[in-house]
N, C-alpha and C positions, 0 to 999 in steps of 0.2 A: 621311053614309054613307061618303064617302070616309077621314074621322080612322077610322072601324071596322074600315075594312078594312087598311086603312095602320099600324093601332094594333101593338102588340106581338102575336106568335105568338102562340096557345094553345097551351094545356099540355097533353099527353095528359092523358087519366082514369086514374086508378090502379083497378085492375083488381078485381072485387068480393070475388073469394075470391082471396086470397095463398097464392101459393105457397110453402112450404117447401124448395123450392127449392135456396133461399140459404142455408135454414138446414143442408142436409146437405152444401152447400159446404162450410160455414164447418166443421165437424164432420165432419173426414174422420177421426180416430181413436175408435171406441168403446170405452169399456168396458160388460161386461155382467157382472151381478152375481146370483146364486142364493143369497141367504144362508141359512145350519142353522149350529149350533152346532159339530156334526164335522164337517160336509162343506163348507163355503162355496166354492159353485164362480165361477171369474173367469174370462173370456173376451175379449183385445181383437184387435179387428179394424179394419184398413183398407181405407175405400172404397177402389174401383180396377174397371178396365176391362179385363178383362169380367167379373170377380166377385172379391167381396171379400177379402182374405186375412187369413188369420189369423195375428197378432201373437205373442199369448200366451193360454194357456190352462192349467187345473188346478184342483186343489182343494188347497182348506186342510182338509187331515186334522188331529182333535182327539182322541186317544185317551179313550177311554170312563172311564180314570181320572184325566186331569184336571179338576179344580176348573172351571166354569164361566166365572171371575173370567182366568182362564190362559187359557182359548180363546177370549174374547172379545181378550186383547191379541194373540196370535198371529195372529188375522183383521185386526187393525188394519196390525201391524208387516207381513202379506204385502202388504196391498193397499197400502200406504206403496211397498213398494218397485218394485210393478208400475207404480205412479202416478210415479214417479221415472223408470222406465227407458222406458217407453213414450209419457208425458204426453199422454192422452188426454184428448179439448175436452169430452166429454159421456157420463156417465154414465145406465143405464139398471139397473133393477134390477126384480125380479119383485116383483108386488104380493102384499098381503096375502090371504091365504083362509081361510075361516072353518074353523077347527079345533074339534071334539069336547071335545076336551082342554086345558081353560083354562093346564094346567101347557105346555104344550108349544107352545100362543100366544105363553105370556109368554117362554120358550127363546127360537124364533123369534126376537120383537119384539128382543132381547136385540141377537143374533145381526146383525137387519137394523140395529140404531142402529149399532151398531160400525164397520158395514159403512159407512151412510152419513157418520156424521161424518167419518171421517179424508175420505172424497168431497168432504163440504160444505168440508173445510178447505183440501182444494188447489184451493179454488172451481170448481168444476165443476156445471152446472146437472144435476138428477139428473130422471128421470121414469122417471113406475112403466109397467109394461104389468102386463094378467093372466096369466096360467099360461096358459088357454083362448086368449084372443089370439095370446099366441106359437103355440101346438101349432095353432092354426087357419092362420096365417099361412106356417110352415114347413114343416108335413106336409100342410094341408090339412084337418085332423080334430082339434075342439077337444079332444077326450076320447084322443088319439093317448098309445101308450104313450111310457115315456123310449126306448127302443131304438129306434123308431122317428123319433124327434126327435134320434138322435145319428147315424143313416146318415145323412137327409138334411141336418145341419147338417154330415155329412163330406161330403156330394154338394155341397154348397152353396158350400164352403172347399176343395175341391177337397184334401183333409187324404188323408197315404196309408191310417190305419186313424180307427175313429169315435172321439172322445174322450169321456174320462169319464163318466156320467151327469151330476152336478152342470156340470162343465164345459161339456159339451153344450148345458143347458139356460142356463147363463151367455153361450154365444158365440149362442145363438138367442135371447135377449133383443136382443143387440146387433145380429144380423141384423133383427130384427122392426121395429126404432128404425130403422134405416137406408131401410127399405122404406118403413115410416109418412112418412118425413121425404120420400122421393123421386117422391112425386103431390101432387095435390092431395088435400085433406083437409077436409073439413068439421066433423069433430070433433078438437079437436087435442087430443096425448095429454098426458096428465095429469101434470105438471109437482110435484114436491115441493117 
């Protein structure tokens, strides 16, 4: 009895459900990502106390007469440089949603590789959210218009007027990541 008690300390128990915690430590810079072929909106923000601010934000405009082949490298070459000046630890990007229009899937898909590769290449771990998700998460109402998702991501970032639509919807990705990461969680978000 005496060697048991005498023996070495025990070790706490590590705790059932892990907190994420550590993970939005470690990921104080987002980026958020909206891809379209004309519009690709970008969004980064920085944790901070008592609400997050907004780093950078816009859209990659693609005039309606460039070649597809040219908007896809223009999306590359902006997020290149936003990824350069900002070096954001973790990227988020809007998930896929089922389109009517197979021609306009495959744009999209186009549009979101672009988007992720140059991400994947400055190794940055990416995870998708839904469309529903974010507008549930920042207005409250998964069916919430864009207008209504760009005041409160300007209430949100404390921004003087609301930004862009695309924009909007890219810096409320990055919010929505921020939020998931900063409770506990029982479903952890979906990792690409």
């Amino acid at each position: 009895m005496k060697d048991r008690v005498s023996g070495p300390v025990p070790r706490a128990v590590a705790p059932v459900f892990e907190s994420s915690i550590g993970t939005a430590k470690a990921h104080q810079v987002i980026l958020g990502i909206d891809p379209s072929l004309r519009g690709t909106g970008y969004g980064v923000i920085r944790l901070a106390r008592p609400h997050a601010l907004a780093l950078a934000h816009g859209t990659v405009s693609c005039p309606s007469t460039w070649p597809r082949s040219r908007c896809l490298v223009r999306i590359a070459e902006t997020l290149r440089d936003v990824l350069r000046q900002h070096q954001p630890t973790v990227c988020v990007v809007e998930g896929l949603f089922y389109a009517q229009n197979l021609q306009t899937a495959i744009i999209m898909g186009e549009a979101r590789g672009a988007a992720m590769m140059v991400v994947a290449e400055a190794g940055l771990d990416v995870y998708e959210i839904a469309t529903r998700k974010v507008k549930q998460a920042i207005v409250g109402y998964g069916a919430a218009q864009k207008v209504a998702v760009a005041k409160m991501v300007q209430r949100l970032l404390g921004l003087p007027k609301p930004p862009e639509p695309d924009a909007a919807d890219a810096l409320a990705l990055a919010l929505t990541h921020a939020q998931e990461h900063s409770r506990y969680n029982l479903i952890p978000p979906k990792r690409i």
